[in-house]
C-alpha positions as CSV (number, residue, x, y, z in Angstrom):
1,X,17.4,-25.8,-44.4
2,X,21.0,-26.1,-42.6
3,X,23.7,-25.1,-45.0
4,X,27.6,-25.8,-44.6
5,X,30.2,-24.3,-47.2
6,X,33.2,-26.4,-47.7
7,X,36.6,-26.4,-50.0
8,X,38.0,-23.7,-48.8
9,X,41.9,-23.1,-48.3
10,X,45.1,-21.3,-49.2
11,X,46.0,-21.8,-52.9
12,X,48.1,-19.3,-55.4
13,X,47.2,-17.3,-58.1
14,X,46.3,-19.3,-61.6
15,X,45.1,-22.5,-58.7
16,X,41.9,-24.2,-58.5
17,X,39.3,-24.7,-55.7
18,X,36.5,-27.0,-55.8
19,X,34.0,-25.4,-52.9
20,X,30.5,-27.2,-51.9
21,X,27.6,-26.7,-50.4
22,X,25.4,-29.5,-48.5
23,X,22.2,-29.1,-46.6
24,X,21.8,-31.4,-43.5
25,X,18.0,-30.7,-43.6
26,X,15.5,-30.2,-46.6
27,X,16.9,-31.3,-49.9
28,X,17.9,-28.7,-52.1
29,X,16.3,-29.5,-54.7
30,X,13.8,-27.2,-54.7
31,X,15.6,-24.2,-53.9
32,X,17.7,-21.9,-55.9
33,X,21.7,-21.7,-54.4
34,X,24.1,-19.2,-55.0
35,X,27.8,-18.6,-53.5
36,X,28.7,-15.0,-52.4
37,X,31.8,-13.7,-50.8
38,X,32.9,-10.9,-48.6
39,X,36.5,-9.7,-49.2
40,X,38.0,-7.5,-45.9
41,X,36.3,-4.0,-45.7
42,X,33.8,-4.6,-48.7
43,X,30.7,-5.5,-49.5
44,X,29.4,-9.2,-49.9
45,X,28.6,-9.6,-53.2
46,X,26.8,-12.4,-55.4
47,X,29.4,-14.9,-57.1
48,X,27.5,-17.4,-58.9
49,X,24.0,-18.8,-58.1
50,X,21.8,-21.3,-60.2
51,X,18.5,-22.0,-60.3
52,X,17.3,-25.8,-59.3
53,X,13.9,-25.5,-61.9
54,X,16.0,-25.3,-65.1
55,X,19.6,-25.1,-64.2
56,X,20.4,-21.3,-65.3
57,X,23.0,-19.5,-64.0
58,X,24.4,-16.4,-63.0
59,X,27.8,-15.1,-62.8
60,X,29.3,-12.0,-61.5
61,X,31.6,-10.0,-64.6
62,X,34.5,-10.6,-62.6
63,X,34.3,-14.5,-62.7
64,X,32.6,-15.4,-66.0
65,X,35.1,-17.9,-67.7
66,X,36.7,-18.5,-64.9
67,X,34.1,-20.0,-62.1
68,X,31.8,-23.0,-62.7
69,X,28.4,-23.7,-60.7
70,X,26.7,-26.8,-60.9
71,X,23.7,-28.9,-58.8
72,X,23.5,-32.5,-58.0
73,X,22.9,-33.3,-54.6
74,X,25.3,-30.8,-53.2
75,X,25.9,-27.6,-55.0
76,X,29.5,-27.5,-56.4
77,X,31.8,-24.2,-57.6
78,X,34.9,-24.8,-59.4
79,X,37.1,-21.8,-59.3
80,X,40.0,-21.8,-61.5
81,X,42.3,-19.4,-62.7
82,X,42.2,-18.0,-59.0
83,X,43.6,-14.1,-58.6
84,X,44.8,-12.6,-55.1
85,X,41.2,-10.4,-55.7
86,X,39.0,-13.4,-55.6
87,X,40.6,-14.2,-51.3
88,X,37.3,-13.9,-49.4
89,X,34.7,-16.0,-47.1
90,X,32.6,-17.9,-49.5
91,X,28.7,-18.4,-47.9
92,X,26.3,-20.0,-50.2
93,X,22.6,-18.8,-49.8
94,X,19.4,-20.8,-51.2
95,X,15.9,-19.3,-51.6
96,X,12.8,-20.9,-52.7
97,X,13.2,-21.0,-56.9
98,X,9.4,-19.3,-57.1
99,X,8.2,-18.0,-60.7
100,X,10.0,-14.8,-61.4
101,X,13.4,-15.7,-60.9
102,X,13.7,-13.5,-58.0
103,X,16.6,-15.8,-56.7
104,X,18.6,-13.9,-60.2
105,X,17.7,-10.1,-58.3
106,X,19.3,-11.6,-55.0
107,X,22.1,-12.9,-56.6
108,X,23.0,-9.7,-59.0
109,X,21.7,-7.0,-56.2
110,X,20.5,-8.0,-53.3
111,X,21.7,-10.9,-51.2
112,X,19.8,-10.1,-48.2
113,X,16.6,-11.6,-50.1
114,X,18.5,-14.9,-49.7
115,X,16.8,-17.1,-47.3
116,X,19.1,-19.6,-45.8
117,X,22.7,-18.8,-45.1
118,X,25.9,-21.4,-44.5
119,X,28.7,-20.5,-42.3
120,X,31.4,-19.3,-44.7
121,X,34.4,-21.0,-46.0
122,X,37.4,-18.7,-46.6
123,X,39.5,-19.0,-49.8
124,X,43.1,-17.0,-49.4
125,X,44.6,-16.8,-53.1
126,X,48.3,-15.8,-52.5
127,X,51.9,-16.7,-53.3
């Protein structure tokens, strides 16, 4: 599974960014996707992800009400309401959506369970 992150770009605060992410190998239709970022000097952390068996979702605290995941061929994320703290790389991850949910622990905890990585995308949310 080849991944490639896209949508990207400078916008200002209160924007909207539509990022995707396409596989140019296996279809991703069997495989749970999730978006993570990595601000400057912290941590990459788990955005969004959504399972491809029955379409739940997670979101991180910090973007619930504000961020939207969704499937079809590509996996979409509409950001809205962007804030100077959400300027990062965005990577989106899949791993095989196996009984257990275990794509939910890589999302919330650990990312590095992820299988297949994208090259990022960078978002820069400033005025």
């Amino acid at each position: 599974v080849q991944l490639q992150a896209s949508g990207g770009g400078l916008v200002q605060p209160g924007g909207s960014l539509r990022l995707s992410c396409t596989s140019s190998g296996r279809t991703l239709s069997y495989y749970a996707v999730g978006w993570f970022r990595q601000a400057p000097g912290k941590e990459r952390e788990g955005v969004s992800c959504i399972s491809s068996r029955d379409g739940s979702t997670y979101y991180a605290d910090s973007v619930k009400g504000r961020f939207t995941i969704s499937r079809e061929e590509q996996v979409y994320l509409v950001m809205n309401s962007l804030k100077p703290e959400d300027t990062a790389v965005y990577y989106c991850a899949a791993t095989s959506d196996l009984p257990g949910n275990s794509w939910l622990v890589f999302c919330k905890e650990n990312s590095y369970g992820m299988d297949y990585w994208g090259k990022g995308t960078l978002v820069t949310v400033s005025s």
